[in-house]
N, C-alpha and C positions, 0 to 999 in steps of 0.2 A: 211410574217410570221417571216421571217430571219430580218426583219427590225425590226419588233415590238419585239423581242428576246434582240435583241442589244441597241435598244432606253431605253428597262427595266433594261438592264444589267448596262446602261451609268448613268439614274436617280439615280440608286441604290448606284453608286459608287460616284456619287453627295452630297447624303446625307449622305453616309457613313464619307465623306473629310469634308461635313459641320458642321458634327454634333462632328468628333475629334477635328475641327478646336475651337468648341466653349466651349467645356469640357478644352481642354490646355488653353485658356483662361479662363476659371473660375476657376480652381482649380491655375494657377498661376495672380491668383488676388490681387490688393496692397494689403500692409501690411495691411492698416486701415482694408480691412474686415475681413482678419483670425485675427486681433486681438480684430475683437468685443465679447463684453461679450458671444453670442449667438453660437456661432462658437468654440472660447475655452472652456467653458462649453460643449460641443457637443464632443470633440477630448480629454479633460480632463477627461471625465467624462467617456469616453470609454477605455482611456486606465488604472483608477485608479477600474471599476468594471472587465472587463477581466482580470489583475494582479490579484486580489482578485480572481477571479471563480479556477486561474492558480494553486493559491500557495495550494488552500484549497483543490483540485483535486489532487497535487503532496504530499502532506502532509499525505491524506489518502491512498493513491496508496502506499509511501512508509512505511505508517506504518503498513498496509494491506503485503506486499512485506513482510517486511523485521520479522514482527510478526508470516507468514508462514514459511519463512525460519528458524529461531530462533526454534520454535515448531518441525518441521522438522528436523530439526537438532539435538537436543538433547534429542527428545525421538527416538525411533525406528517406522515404518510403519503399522507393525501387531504384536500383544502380544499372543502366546501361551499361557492359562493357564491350568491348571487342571479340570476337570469338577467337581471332588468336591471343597469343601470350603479349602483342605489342599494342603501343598505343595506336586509340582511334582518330582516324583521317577525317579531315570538313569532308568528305565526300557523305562519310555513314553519320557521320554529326548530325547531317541535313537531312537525311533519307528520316533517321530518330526523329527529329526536329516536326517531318514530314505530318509520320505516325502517330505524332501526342500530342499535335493541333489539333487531332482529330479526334480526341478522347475526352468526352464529357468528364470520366472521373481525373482527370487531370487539372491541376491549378498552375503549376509552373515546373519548369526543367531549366537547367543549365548545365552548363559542363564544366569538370573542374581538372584539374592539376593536382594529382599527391605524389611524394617524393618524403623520402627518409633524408636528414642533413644532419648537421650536427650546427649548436647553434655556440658563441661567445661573447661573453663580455667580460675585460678584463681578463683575470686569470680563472674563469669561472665558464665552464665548458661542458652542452650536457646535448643527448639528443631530442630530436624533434622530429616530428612531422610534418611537413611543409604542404599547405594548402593553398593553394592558386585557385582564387575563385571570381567572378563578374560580380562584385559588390553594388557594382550602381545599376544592377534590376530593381524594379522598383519591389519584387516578390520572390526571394532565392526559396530554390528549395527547403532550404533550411532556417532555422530560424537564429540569422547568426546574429543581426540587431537585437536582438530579444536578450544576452546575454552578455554585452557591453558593460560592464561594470563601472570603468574608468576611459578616458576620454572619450575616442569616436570609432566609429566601425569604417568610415569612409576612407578610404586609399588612394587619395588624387593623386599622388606622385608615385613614381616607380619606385620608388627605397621607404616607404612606407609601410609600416608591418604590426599586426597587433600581436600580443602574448598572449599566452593562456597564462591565468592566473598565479598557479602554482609553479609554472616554469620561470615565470617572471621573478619570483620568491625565492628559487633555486640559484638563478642566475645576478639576485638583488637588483635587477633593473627595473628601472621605471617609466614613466611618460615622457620621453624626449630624448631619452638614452639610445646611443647608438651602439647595434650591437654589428655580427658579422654572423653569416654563416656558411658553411662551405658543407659540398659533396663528393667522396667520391667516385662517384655514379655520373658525373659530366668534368670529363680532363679531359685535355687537349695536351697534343706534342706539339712544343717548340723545339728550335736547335740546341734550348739548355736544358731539355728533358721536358719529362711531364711535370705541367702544369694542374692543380686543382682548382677547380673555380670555384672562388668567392667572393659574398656579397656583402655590403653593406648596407644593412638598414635601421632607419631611426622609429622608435617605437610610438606610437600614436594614438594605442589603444590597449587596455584589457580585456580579457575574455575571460568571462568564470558563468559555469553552466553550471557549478555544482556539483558536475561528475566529476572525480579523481583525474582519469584515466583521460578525459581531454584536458582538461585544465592543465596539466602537468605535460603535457606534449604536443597541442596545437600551435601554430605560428602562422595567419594568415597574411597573406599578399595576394596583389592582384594578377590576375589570371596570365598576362600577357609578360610582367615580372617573372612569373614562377616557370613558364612555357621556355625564356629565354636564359635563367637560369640553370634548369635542368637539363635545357636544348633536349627541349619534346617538342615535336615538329607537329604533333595534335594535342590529343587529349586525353587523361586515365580514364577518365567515365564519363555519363549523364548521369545526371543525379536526378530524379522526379520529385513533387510532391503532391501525397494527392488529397480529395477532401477529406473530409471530417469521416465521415461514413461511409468511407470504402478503407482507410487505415485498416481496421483488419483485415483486408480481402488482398492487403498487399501480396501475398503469396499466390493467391486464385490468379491475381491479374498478372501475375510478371508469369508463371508459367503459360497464361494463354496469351499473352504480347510473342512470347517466344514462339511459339508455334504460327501464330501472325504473321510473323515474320522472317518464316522459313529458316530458322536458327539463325538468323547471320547476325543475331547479339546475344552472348551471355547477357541474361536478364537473371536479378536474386531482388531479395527485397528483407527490410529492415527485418521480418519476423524470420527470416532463415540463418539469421545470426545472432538471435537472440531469444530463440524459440524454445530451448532446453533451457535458460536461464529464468523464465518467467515462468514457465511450468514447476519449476525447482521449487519458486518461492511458492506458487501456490498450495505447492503439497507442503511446504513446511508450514505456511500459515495453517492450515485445517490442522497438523500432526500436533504443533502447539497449543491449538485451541483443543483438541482430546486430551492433552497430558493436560493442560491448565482445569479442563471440566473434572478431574478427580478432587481438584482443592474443594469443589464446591460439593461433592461427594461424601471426601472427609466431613467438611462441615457439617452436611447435613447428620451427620452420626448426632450431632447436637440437638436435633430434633428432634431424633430417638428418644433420647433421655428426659428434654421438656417434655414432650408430649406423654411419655411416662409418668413422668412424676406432677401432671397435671392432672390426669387421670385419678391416679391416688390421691391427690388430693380433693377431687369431686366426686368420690366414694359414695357419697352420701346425698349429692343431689342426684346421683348417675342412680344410685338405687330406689329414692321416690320415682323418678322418672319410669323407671320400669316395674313400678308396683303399679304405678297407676295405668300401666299398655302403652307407654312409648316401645316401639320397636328397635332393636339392637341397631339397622339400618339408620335408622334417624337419630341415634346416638355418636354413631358413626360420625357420618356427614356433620354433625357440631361438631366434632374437634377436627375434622378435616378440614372443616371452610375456615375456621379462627386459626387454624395453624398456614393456609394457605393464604390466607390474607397478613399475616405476622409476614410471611414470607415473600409474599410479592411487596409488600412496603420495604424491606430489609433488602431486595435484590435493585429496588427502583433507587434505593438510596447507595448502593454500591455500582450500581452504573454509572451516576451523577458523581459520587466522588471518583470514580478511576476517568471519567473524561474529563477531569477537574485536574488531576495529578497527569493526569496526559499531556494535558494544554502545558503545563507546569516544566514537564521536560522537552517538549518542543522548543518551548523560549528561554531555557537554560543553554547556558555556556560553559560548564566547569564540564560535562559528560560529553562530548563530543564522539563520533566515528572515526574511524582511521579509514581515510579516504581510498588508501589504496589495498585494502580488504576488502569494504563493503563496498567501493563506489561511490557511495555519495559520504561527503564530512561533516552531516548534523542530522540530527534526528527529526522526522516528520512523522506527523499522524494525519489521521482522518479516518472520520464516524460516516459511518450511515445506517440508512433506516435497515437496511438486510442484516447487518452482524449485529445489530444492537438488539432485533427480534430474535435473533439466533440464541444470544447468550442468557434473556428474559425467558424462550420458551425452554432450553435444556437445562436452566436453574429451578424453574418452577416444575419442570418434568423430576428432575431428582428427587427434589422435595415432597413432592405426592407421593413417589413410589414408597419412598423413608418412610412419611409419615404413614401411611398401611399397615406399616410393621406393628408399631404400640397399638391404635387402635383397634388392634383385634382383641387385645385382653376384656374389650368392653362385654364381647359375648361371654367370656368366663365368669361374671360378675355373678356370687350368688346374691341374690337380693335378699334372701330371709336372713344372711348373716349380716348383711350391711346395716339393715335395719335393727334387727338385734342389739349389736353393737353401740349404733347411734340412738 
């Protein structure tokens, strides 16, 4: 028994030496074969659709990424409002105020001022969104310091006012320019008719978050500015923010705040406004990454054909091998591990260049977004270890299936004509 143990142990370690012995001899094969048409098309062709699967995987991932953080970033988590249509009173201010002292996932609240206006300078007239906020918390819900581009976020005086980037672009003004803006959503009658009220204020700062859609219509001021501008005798909203690791549960927690609090605040939270929009991208990213997996499909047709005509070409070792009892199985598995290993070095090296040409168009300038398409106006990526295993293991899954295809002619081989021949 102990003999027949060892004699199986000795065969195995036989074939194991024969069959490395003959993979380092194929995979280091002359030049003339890895430079046949069949062969470079096979290793070309893997490494220009995996680059492709890499960049268009990093492309959405970081526009996916960096579109949540930007959202995230400059609106707040959960919005207090009023349960009527009118603004909220320091009474319910205080009662909220009351409620989210008392809430471990909470980090800060305040209350803000929004209003539609229309903003000028010069002959140059566009609208805006007027935001009335408590700048000098040391912690706003938001992260409006984070997004300062040019001068200051601080608002000491009452006629002090930042831009948003793109508005400021529209309008050609700049840090120190005084602009005006007026609504009419707060008039007053005098005895010479109605009067619109307008303001003056001098610019102090920019704001560029990078999203379109604020950049292009933000104008903040401070809270007490905006309140008596608008003659709102309270406040649009609370705005929350909360940590790190309840951010997604923002939805779980504004519906049980609501009930908490016997309905007497419309309570919504960043994912009820933005909910169909991230789901959107998620399915396009996966729907992209299935149409891009066929490039690597095509390609692998390239396999096909190498591994065919490798085959043919080792006629003559493939037919000693089987005069002397190598089994079709073990015939096999040698061109399937040398074609699998051609292939994983081929898909390792088209990973490495498509995040190399990624990086490439992240820090380019001439390709930019149209801001008010996409939202954000440049292109972002980011890698990780999940999509990068993603695209490694459905390239080397193709590739096995492919290569199955040719290696079956090995069972067809007659051996007494091979030999004959040769």
């Amino acid at each position: 028994m102990i003999d027949k143990i060892n004699r199986s142990h000795f065969y195995n370690l036989i074939m194991k030496s024969i069959k490395g012995f003959f993979i380092k001899k194929y995979i280091r094969s002359p030049k003339r074969e890895w430079l046949r048409y069949d062969s470079v098309f096979m290793i070309v062709g893997l490494i220009i659709s995996v680059a492709t699967l890499t960049i268009a995987l990093a492309i959405f991932e970081g526009y996916e990424t960096v579109l949540k953080d930007t959202i995230i970033g400059a609106n707040s988590h959960i919005y207090f409002f009023d349960d009527r249509d009118g603004a909220m009173n320091e009474a319910k201010k205080e009662r909220a105020g009351e409620f989210l002292d008392n809430k471990d996932e909470v980090v800060s609240y305040a209350p803000v001022v929004i209003s539609q206006a229309m903003v000028t300078y010069g002959d140059r007239l566009h609208g805006c969104i007027l935001r009335g906020i408590e700048w000098q918390k040391d912690e706003l819900p938001v992260e409006y310091y984070r997004f300062i581009s040019e001068g200051t976020g601080a608002l000491h005086n009452a006629n002090d006012a930042v831009l948003g980037f793109n508005l400021a672009r529209k309008l050609n003004a700049s840090l120190g320019d005084t602009i005006m803006i007026s609504t009419p959503l707060a008039t007053s009658v005098t005895p010479l008719g109605i009067r619109q009220n307008n303001l003056q204020l001098r610019v102090v700062g920019i704001y560029r978050s990078g999203m379109h859609e604020y950049d292009s219509n933000y104008l903040f001021v401070d809270l007490e500015t905006a309140q008596a501008f608008t003659q709102i005798s309270g406040y649009s909203m609370i705005e929350v923010k909360l940590s790190s690791d309840h951010i997604d549960r923002a939805d779980y927690l504004s519906y049980l705040w609501r009930h908490e609090l016997d309905g007497a605040y419309h309570i919504s939270s960043w994912i009820d406004f933005n909910e169909y929009l991230f789901s959107l991208l998620e399915m396009e990213k996966w729907v992209i990454f299935i149409i891009f997996s066929f490039l690597v499909l095509v390609a692998s047709f390239n396999v096909i054909s190498s591994v065919s005509t490798s085959i043919m070409e080792k006629r003559r070792d493939l037919g000693i091998l089987k005069a002397i009892g190598y089994p079709n199985s073990f015939l096999k598995n040698l061109f399937l591990q040398r074609s699998l290993i051609i292939a994983f070095i081929s898909i390792v090296l088209g990973i490495i260049i498509g995040m190399g040409i990624a990086v490439i168009l992240a820090n380019q300038t001439l390709l930019l977004l149209q801001g008010d398409v996409y939202f954000l106006d440049s292109i972002n990526i980011r890698f990780n270890l999940f999509n990068t295993t993603v695209v490694l293991a459905v390239a080397l899954l193709i590739t096995f299936l492919t290569t199955l295809i040719p290696i079956k002619s090995i069972t067809r081989l007659n051996v007494t004509e091979i030999l004959r021949n040769n």
